[in-house]
FIKOLZA-1660 file (N, C-alpha, C; in steps of 0.1 Angstrom, whole numbers, plus 5000, padded with zeros to 4 digits):
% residues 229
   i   px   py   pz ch aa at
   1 7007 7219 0845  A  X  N
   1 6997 7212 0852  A  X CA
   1 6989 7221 0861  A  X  C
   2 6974 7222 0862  A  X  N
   2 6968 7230 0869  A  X CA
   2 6968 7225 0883  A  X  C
   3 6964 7233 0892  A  X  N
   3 6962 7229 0906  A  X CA
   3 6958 7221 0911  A  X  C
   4 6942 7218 0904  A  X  N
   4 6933 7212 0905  A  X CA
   4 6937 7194 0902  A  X  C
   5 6943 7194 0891  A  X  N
   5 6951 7183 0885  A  X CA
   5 6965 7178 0892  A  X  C
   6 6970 7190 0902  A  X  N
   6 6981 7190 0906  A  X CA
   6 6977 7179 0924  A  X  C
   7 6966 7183 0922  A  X  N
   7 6960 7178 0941  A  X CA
   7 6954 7164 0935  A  X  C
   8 6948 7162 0927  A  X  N
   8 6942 7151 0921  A  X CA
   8 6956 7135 0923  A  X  C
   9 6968 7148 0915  A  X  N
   9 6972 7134 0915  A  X CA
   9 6984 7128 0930  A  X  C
  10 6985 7140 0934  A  X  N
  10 6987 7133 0945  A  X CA
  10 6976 7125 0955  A  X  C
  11 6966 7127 0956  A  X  N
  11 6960 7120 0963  A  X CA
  11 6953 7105 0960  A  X  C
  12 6960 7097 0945  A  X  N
  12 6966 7093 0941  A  X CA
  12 6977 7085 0946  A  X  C
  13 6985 7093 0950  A  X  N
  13 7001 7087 0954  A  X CA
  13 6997 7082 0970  A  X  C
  14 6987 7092 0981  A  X  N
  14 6986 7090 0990  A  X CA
  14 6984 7079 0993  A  X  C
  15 6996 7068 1004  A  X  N
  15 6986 7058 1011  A  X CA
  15 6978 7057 1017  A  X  C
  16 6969 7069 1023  A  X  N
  16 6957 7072 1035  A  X CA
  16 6946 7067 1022  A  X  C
  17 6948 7066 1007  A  X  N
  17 6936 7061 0998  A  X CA
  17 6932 7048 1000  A  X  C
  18 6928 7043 1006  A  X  N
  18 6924 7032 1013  A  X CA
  18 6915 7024 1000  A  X  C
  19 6929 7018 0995  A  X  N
  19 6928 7005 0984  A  X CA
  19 6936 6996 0992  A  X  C
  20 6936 6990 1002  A  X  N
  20 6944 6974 1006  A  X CA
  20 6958 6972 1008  A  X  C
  21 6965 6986 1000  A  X  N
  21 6979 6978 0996  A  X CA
  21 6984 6976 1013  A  X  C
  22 6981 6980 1024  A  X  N
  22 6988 6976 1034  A  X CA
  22 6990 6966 1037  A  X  C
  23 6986 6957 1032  A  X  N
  23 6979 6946 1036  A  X CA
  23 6987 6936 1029  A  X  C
  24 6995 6938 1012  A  X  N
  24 7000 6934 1008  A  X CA
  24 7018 6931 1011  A  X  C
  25 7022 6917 1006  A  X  N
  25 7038 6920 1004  A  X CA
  25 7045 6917 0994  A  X  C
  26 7036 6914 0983  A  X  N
  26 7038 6904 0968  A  X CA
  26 7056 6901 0972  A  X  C
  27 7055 6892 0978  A  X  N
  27 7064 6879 0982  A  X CA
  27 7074 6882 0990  A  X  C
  28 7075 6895 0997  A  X  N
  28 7085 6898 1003  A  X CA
  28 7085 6889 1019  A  X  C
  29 7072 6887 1023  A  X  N
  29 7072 6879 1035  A  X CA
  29 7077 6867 1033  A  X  C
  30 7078 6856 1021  A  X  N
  30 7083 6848 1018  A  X CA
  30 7102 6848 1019  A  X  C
  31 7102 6861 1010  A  X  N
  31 7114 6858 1010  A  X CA
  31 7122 6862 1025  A  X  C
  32 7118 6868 1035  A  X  N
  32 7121 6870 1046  A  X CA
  32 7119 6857 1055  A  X  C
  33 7111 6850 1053  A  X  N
  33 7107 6837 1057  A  X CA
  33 7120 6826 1055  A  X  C
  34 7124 6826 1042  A  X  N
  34 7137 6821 1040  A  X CA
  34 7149 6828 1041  A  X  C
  35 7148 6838 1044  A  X  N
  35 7162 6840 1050  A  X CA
  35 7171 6845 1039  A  X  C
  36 7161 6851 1032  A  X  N
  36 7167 6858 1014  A  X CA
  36 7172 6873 1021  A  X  C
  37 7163 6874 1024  A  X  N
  37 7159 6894 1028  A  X CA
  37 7159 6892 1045  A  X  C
  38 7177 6897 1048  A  X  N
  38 7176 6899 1061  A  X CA
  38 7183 6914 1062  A  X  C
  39 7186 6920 1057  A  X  N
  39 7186 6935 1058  A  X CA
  39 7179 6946 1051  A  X  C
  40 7184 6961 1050  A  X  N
  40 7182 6967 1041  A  X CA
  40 7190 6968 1033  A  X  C
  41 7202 6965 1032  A  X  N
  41 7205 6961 1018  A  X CA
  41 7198 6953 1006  A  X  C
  42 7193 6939 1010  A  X  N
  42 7189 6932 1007  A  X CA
  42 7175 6932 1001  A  X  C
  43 7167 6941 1010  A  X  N
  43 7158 6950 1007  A  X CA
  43 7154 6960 0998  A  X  C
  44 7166 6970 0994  A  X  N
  44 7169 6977 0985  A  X CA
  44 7166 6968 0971  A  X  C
  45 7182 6955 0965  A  X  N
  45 7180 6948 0961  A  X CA
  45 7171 6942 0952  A  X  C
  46 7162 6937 0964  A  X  N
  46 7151 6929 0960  A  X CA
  46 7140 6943 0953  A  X  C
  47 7138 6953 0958  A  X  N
  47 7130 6961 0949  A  X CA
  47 7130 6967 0936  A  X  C
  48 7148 6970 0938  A  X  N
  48 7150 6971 0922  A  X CA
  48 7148 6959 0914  A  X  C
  49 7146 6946 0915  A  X  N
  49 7144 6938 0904  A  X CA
  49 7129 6937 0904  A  X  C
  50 7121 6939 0915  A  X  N
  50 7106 6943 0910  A  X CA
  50 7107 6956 0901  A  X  C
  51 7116 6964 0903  A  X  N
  51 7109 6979 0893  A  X CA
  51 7113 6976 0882  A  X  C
  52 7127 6973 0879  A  X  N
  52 7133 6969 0869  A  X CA
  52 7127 6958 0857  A  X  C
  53 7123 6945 0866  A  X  N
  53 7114 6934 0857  A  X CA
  53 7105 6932 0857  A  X  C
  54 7098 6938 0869  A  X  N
  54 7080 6938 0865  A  X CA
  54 7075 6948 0865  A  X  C
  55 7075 6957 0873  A  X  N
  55 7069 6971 0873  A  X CA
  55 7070 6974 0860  A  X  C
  56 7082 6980 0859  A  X  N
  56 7085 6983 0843  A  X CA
  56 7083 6981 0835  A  X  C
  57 7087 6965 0827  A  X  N
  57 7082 6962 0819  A  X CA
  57 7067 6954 0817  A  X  C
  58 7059 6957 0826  A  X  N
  58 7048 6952 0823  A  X CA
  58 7039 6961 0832  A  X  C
  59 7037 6962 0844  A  X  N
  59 7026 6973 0852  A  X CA
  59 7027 6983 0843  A  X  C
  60 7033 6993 0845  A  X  N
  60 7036 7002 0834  A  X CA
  60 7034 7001 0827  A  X  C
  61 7037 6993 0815  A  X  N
  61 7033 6993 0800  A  X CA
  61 7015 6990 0797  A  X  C
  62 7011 6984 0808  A  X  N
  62 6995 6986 0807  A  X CA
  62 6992 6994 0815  A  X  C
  63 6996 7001 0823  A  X  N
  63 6992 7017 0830  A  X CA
  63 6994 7026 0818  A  X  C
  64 6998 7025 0805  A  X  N
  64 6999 7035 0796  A  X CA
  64 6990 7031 0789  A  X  C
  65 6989 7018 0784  A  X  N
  65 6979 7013 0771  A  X CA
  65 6970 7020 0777  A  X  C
  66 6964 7019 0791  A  X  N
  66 6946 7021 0795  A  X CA
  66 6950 7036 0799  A  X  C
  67 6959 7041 0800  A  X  N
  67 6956 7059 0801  A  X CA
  67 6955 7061 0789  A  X  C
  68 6965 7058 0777  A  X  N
  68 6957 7062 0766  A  X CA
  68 6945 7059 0755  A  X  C
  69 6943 7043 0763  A  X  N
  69 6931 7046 0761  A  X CA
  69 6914 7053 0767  A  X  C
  70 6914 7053 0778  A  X  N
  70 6912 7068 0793  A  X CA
  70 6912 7079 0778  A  X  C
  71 6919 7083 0776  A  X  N
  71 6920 7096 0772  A  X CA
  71 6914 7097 0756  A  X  C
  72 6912 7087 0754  A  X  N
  72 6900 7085 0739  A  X CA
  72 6891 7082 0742  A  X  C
  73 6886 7079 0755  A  X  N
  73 6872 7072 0757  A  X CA
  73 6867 7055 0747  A  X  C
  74 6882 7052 0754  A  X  N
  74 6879 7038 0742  A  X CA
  74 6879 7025 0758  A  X  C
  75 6869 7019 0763  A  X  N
  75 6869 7011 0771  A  X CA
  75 6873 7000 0765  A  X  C
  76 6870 6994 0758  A  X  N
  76 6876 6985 0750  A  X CA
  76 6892 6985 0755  A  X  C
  77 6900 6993 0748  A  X  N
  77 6913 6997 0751  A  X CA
  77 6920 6994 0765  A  X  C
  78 6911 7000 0772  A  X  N
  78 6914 6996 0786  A  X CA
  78 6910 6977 0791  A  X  C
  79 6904 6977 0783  A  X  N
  79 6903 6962 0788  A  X CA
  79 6911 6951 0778  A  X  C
  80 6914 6959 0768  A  X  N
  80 6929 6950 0765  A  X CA
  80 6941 6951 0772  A  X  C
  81 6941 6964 0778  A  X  N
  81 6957 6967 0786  A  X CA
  81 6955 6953 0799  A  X  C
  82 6939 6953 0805  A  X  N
  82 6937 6949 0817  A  X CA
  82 6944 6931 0813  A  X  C
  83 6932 6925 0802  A  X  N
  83 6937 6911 0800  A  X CA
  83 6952 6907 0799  A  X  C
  84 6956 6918 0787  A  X  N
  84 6974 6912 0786  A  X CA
  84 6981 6912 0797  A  X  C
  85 6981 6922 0810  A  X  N
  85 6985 6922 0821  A  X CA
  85 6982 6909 0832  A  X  C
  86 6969 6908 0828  A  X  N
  86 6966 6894 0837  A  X CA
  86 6974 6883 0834  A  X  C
  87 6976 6882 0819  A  X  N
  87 6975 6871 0814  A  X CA
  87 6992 6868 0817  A  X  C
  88 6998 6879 0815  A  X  N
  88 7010 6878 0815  A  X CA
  88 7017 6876 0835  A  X  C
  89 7012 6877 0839  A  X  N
  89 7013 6877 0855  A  X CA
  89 7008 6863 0860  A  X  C
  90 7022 6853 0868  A  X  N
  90 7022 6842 0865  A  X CA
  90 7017 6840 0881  A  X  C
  91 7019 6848 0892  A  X  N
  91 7015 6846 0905  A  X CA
  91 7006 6846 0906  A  X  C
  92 6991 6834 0915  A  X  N
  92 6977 6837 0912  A  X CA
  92 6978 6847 0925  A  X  C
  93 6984 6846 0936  A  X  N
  93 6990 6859 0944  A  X CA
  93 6987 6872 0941  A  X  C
  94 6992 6873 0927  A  X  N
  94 7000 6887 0927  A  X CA
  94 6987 6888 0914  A  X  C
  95 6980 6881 0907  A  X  N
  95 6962 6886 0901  A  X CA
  95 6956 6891 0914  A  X  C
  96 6953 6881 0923  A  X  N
  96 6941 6883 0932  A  X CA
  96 6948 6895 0937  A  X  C
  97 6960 6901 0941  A  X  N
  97 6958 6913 0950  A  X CA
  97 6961 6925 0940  A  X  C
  98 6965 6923 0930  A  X  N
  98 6958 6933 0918  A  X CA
  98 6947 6937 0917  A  X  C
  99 6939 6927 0914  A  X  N
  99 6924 6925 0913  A  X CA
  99 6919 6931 0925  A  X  C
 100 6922 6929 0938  A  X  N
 100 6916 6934 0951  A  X CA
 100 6914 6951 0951  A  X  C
 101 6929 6954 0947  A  X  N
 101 6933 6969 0954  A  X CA
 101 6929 6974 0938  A  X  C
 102 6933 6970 0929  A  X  N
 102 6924 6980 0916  A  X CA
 102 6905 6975 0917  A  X  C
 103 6901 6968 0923  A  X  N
 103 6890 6971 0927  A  X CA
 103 6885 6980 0937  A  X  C
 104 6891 6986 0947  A  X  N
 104 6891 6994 0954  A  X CA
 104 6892 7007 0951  A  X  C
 105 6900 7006 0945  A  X  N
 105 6899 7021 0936  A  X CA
 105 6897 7026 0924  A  X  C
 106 6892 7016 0917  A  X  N
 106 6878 7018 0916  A  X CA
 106 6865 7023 0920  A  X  C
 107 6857 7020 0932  A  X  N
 107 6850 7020 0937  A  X CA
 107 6853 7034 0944  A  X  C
 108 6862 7032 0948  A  X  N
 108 6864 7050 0954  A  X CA
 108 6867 7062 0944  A  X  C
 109 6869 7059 0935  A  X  N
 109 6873 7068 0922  A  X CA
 109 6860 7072 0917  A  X  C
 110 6848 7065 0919  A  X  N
 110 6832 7064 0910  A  X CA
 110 6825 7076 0922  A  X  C
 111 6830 7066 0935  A  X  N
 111 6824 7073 0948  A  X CA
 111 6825 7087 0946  A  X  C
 112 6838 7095 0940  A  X  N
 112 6841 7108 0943  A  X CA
 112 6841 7111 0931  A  X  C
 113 6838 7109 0918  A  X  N
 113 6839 7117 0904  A  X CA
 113 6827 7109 0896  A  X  C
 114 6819 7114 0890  A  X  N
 114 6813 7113 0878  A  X CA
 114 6823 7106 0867  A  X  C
 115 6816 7100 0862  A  X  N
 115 6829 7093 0851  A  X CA
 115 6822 7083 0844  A  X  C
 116 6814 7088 0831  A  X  N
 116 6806 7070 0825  A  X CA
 116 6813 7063 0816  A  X  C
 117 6828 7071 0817  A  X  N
 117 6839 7059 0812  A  X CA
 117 6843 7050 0822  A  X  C
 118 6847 7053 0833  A  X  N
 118 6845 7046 0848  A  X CA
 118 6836 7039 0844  A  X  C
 119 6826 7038 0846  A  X  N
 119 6811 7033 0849  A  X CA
 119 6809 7023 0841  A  X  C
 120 6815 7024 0825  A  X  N
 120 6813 7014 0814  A  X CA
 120 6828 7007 0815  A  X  C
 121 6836 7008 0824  A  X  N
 121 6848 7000 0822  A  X CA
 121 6844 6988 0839  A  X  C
 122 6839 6996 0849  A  X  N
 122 6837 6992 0860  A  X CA
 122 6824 6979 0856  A  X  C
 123 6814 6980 0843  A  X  N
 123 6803 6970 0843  A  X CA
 123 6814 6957 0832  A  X  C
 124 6824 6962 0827  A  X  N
 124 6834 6950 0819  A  X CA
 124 6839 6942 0830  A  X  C
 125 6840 6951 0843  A  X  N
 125 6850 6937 0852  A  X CA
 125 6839 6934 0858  A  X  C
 126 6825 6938 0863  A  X  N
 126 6819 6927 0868  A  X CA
 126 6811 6918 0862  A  X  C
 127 6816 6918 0847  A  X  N
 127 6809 6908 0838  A  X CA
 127 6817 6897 0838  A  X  C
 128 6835 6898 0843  A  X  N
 128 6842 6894 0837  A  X CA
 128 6853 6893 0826  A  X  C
 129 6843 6908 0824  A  X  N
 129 6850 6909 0803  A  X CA
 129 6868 6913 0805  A  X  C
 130 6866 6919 0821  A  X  N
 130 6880 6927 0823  A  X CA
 130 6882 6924 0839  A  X  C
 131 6899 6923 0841  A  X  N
 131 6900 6920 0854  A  X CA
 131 6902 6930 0867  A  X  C
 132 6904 6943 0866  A  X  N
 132 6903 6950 0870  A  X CA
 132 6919 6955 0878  A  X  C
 133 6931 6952 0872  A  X  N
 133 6943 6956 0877  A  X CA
 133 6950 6969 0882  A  X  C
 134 6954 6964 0891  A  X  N
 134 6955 6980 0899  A  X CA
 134 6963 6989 0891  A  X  C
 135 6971 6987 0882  A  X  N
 135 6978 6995 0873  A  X CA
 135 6971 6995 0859  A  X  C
 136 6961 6989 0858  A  X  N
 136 6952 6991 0845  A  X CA
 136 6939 7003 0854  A  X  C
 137 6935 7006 0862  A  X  N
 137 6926 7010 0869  A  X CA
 137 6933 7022 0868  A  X  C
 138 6942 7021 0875  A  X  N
 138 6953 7038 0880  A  X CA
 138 6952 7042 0869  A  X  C
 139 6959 7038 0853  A  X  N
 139 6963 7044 0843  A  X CA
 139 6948 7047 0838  A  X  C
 140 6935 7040 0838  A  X  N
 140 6923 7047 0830  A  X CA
 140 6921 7062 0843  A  X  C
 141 6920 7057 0854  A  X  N
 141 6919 7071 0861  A  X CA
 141 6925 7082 0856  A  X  C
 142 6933 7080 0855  A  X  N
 142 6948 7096 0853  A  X CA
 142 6942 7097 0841  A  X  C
 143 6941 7089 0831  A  X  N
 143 6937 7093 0817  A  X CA
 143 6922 7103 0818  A  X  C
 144 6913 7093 0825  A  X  N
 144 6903 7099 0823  A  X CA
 144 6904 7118 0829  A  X  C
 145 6911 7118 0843  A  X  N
 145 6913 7129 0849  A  X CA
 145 6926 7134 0842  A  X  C
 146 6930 7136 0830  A  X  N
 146 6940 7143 0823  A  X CA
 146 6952 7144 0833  A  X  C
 147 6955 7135 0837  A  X  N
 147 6967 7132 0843  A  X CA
 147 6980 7131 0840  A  X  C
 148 6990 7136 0836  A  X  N
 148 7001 7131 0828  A  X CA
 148 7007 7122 0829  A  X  C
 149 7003 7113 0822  A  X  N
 149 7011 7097 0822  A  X CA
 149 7024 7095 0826  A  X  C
 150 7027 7100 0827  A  X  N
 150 7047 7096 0831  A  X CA
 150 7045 7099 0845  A  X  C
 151 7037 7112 0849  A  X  N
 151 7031 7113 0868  A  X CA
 151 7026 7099 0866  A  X  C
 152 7017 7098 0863  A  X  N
 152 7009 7090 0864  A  X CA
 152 7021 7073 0870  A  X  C
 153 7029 7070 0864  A  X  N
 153 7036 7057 0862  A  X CA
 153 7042 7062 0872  A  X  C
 154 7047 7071 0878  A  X  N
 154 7058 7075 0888  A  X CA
 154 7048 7072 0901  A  X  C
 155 7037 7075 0899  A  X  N
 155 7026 7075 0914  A  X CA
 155 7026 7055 0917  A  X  C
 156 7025 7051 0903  A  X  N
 156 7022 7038 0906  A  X CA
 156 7039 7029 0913  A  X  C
 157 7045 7035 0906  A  X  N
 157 7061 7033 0912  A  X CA
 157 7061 7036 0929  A  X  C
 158 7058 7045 0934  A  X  N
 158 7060 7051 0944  A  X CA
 158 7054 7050 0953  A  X  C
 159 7040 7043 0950  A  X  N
 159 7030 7035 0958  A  X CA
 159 7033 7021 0958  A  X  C
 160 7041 7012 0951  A  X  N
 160 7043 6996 0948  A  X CA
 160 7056 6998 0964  A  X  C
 161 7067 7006 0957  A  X  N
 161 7078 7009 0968  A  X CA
 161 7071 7011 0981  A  X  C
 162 7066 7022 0982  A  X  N
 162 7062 7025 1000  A  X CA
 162 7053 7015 1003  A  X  C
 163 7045 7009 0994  A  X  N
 163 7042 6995 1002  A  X CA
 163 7047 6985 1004  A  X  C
 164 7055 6982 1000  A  X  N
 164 7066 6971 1006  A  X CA
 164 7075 6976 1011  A  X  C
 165 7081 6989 1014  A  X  N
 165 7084 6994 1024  A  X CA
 165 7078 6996 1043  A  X  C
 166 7067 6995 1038  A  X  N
 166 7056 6994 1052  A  X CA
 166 7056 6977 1055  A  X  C
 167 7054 6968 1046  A  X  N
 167 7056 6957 1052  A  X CA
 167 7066 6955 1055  A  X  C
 168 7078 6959 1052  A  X  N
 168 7095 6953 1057  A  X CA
 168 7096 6963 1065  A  X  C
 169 7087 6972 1074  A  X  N
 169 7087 6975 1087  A  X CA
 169 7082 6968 1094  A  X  C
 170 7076 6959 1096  A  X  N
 170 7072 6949 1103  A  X CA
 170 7074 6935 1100  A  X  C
 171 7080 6931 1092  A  X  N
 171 7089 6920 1088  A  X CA
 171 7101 6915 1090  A  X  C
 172 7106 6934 1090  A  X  N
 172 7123 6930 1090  A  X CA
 172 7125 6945 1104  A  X  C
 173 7115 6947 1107  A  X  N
 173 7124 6959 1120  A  X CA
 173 7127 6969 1112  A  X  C
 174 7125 6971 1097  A  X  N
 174 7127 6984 1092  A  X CA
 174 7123 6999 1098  A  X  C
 175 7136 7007 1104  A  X  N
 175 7133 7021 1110  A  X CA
 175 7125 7029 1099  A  X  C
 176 7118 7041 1101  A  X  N
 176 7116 7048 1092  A  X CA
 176 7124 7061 1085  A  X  C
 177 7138 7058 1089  A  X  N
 177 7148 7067 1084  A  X CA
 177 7149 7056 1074  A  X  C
 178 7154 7046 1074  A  X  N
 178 7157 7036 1067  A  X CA
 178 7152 7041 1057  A  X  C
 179 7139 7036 1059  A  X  N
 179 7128 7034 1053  A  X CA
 179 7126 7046 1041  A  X  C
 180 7129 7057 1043  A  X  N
 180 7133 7071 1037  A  X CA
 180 7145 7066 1031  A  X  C
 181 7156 7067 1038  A  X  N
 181 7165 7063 1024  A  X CA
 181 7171 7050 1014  A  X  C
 182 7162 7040 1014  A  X  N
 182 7158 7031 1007  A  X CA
 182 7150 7039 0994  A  X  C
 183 7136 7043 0998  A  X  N
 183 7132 7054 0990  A  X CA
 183 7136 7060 0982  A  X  C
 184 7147 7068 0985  A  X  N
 184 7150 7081 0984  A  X CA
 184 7162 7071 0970  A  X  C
 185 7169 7060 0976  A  X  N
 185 7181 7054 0967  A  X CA
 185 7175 7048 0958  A  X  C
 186 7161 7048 0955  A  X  N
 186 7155 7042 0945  A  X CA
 186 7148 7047 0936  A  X  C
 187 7151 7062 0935  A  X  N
 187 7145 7073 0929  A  X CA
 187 7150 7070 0911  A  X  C
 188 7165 7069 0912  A  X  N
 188 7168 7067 0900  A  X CA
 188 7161 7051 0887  A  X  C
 189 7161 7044 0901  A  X  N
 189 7151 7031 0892  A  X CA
 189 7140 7032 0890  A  X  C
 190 7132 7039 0902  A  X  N
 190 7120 7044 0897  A  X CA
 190 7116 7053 0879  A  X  C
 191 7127 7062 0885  A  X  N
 191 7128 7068 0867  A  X CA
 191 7132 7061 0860  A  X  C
 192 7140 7051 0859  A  X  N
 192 7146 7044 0847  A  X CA
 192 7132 7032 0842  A  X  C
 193 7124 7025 0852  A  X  N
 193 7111 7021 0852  A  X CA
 193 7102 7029 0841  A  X  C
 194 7102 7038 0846  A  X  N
 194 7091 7043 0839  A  X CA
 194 7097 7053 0826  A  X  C
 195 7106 7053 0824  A  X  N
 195 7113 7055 0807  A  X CA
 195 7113 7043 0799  A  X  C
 196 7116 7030 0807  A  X  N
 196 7118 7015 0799  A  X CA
 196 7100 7014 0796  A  X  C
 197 7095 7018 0802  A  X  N
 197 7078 7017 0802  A  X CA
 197 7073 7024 0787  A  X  C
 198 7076 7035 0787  A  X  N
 198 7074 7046 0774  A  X CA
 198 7079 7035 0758  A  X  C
 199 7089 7030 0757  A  X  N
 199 7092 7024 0747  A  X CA
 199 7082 7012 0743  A  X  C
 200 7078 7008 0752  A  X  N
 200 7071 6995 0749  A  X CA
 200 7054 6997 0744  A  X  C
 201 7053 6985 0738  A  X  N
 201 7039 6988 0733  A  X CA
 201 7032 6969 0746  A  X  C
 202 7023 6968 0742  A  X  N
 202 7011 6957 0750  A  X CA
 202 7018 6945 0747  A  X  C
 203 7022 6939 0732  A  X  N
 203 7030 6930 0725  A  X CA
 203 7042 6931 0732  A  X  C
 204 7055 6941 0738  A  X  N
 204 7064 6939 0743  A  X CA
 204 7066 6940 0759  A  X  C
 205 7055 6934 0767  A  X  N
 205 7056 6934 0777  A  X CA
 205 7067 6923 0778  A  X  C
 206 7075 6925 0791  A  X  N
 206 7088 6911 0793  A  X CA
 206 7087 6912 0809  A  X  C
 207 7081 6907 0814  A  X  N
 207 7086 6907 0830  A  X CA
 207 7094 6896 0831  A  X  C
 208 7101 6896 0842  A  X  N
 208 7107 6888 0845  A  X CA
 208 7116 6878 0858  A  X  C
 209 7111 6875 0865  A  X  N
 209 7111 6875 0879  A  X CA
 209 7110 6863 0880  A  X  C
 210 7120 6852 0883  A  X  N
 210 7115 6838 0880  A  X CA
 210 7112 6835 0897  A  X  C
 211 7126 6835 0907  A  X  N
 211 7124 6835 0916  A  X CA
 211 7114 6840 0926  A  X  C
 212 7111 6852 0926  A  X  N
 212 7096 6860 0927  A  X CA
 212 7084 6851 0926  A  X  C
 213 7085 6846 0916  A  X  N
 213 7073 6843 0909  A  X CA
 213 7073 6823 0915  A  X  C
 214 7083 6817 0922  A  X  N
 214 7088 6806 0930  A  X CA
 214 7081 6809 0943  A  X  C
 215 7086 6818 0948  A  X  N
 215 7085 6822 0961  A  X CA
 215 7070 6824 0969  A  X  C
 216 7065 6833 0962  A  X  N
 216 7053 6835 0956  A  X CA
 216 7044 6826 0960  A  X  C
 217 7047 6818 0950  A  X  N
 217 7039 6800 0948  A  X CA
 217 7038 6793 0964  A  X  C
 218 7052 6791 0970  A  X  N
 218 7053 6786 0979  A  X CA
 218 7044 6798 0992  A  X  C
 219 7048 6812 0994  A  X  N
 219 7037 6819 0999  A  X CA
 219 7025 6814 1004  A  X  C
 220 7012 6810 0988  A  X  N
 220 7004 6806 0990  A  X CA
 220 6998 6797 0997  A  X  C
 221 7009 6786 0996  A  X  N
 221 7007 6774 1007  A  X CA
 221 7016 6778 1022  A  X  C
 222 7018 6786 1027  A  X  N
 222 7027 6786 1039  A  X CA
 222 7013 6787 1049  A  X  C
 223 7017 6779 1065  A  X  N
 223 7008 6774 1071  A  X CA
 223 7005 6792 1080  A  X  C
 224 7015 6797 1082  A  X  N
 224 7012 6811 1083  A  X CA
 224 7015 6822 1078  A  X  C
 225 7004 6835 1074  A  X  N
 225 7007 6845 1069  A  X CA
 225 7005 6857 1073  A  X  C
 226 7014 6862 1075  A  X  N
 226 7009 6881 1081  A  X CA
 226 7003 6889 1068  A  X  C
 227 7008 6890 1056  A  X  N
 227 7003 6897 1047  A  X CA
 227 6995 6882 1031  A  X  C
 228 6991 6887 1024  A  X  N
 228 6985 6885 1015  A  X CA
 228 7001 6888 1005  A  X  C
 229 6999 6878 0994  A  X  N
 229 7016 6882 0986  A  X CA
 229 7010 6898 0975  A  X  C
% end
């Protein structure tokens, strides 16, 4: 990997990229609300069955469809990865802050690079033709910027984690040692995520999160909220 490519993709990874996720807790406020998630154990937990049954098998599996298709210059491609991902994502939650933060980065991706693959996938979502998901966005990026896909799924992993790690610091009193080795213990699921990712094609997406996807729901209607699910 060249240098050039090497700085690219971490900045990438960086949360200072100011796409929204801070802002997000795709349901973890909820479940701290009920009294599901009162430690970091619990915490740990709860993130491996996001990497494990959604990340995995579905973020990921359309973070790959749209890098390889990124890397043929097939827009089309990418906006099949984007649909099946919507379609299959049962939280209207967890579309709209998709949709928010892969808009965002978007818009800062165009800001800083030439790209009229960008440009012709960016005029599909404001037609509508495509929704713009933050792991369909990430993977045409990397693709387009010759990114290695497997970085690539590990940035998206490691950015999903540290942001709901940042909210269960202010949720749950999470220290930032903690906070590190929660991380640091999730290294192996992170990898195992994005190996279960490699096998799958668009047709075998399976997420699976019933509870999540309960919680969630209830989320939307709670009379107060500090984050967005």
């Amino acid at each position: 990997m060249s240098e050039q490519v090497s700085l690219e993709t971490f900045r990438l990874a960086d949360s200072f990229l100011p796409v929204g996720t801070n802002s997000l807790s795709y349901g973890l406020e909820q479940f701290v609300a009920d009294d599901r998630v009162e430690s970091v154990a619990d915490l740990r937990a709860l993130l491996e069955t996001y990497l494990r049954n959604q990340v995995g098998p579905a973020d990921l599996v359309a973070l790959r469809a749209a890098h390889a298709a990124a890397f043929e210059d097939d827009v089309s491609g990418i906006r099949d990865a984007d649909r099946r991902l919507e379609s299959i994502t049962l939280s209207a939650e967890f579309r709209t802050s998709a949709e928010r933060s892969g808009a965002r980065l978007l818009s800062v991706q165009r800001e800083l690079r030439a790209s009229p693959l960008l440009d012709r996938y960016a005029d599909r979502v404001d037609d509508g033709d495509a929704a713009g998901n933050y792991a369909v966005v990430l993977g045409a990026i990397a693709g387009d910027a010759d990114i290695d896909v497997d970085d690539t799924c590990a940035v998206c992993c490691h950015g999903f984690v540290t942001g709901l790690l940042g909210a269960a610091q202010r949720l749950l009193s999470v220290g930032h040692t903690d906070a590190q080795r929660v991380l640091d213990d999730l290294r192996p699921t992170m990898r195992e995520a994005v190996d279960d990712s490699a096998a799958r094609t668009l047709d075998e997406m399976t997420p699976f999160t019933p509870l999540i996807d309960v919680l969630s729901a209830e989320h939307e209607r709670a009379d107060r909220r500090l984050f967005m699910s």
